[in-house]
Legacy VTK file of the C-alpha trace (Angstrom):
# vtk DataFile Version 3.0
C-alpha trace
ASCII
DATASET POLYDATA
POINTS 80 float
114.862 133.991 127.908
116.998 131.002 126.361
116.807 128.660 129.184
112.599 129.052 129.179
112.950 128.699 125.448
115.062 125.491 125.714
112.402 124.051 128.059
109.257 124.919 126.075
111.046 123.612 123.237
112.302 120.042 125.128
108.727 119.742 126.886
107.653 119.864 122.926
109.824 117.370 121.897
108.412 114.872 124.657
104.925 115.615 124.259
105.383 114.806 120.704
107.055 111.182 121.562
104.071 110.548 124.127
101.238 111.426 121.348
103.333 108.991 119.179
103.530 106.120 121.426
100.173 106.486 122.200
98.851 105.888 118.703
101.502 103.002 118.080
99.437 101.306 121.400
96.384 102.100 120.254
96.869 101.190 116.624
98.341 97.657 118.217
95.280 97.115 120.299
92.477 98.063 117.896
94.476 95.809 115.247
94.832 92.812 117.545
90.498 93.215 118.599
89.515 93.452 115.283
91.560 91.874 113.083
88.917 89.104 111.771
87.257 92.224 110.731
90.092 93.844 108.997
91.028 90.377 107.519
87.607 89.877 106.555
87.397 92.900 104.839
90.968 92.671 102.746
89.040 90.950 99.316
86.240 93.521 99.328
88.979 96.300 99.631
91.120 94.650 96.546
87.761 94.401 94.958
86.504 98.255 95.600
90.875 99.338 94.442
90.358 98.138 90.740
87.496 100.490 89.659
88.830 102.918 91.936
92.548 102.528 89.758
90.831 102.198 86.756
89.000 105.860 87.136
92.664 107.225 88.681
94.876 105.564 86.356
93.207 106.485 83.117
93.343 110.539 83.998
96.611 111.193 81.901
95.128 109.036 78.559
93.861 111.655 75.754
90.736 109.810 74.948
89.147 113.035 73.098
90.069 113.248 69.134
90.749 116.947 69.018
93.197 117.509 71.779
95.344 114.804 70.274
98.879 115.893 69.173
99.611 114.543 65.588
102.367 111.956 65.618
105.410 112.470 64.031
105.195 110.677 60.307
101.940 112.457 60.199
103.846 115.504 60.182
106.347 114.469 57.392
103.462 113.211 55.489
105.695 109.435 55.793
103.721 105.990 56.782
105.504 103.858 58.451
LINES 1 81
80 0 1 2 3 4 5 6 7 8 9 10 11 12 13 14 15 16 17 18 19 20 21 22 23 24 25 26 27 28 29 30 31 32 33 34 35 36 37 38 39 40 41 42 43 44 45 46 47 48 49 50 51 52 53 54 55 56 57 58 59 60 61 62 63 64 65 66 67 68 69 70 71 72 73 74 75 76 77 78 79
């Protein structure tokens, strides 16, 4: 039961290699066909990422007034 185990488990191993050498191949072929498209395409990208960063980026700022936390010379009653 070991020995079929061990070979189930090696055949694994190299089908897993083959499926990743394939993509590297492919990957390096559709790059090298296309790549005055994907050049091309680089400013509109950079272009679409700052709204796109701008709606991601500003998820953690409290803009609402009542679920801000009162800061801490507020609480002594001290200005600065």
């Amino acid at each position: 039961m070991t020995e079929q185990h061990d070979q189930h488990e090696q055949h694994g191993k190299r089908s897993h290699w083959v499926f990743i050498g394939f993509v590297l191949v492919a990957g390096f072929l559709l790059f090298t066909e296309h790549r005055a498209h994907v050049l091309g395409a680089l400013p509109y990208l950079l272009l679409l990422a700052c709204p796109l960063m701008h709606l991601f980026m500003h998820h953690g700022h409290r803009h609402g007034g009542a679920s801000r936390r009162p800061h801490r010379h507020d609480q002594d009653g001290e200005q600065p």
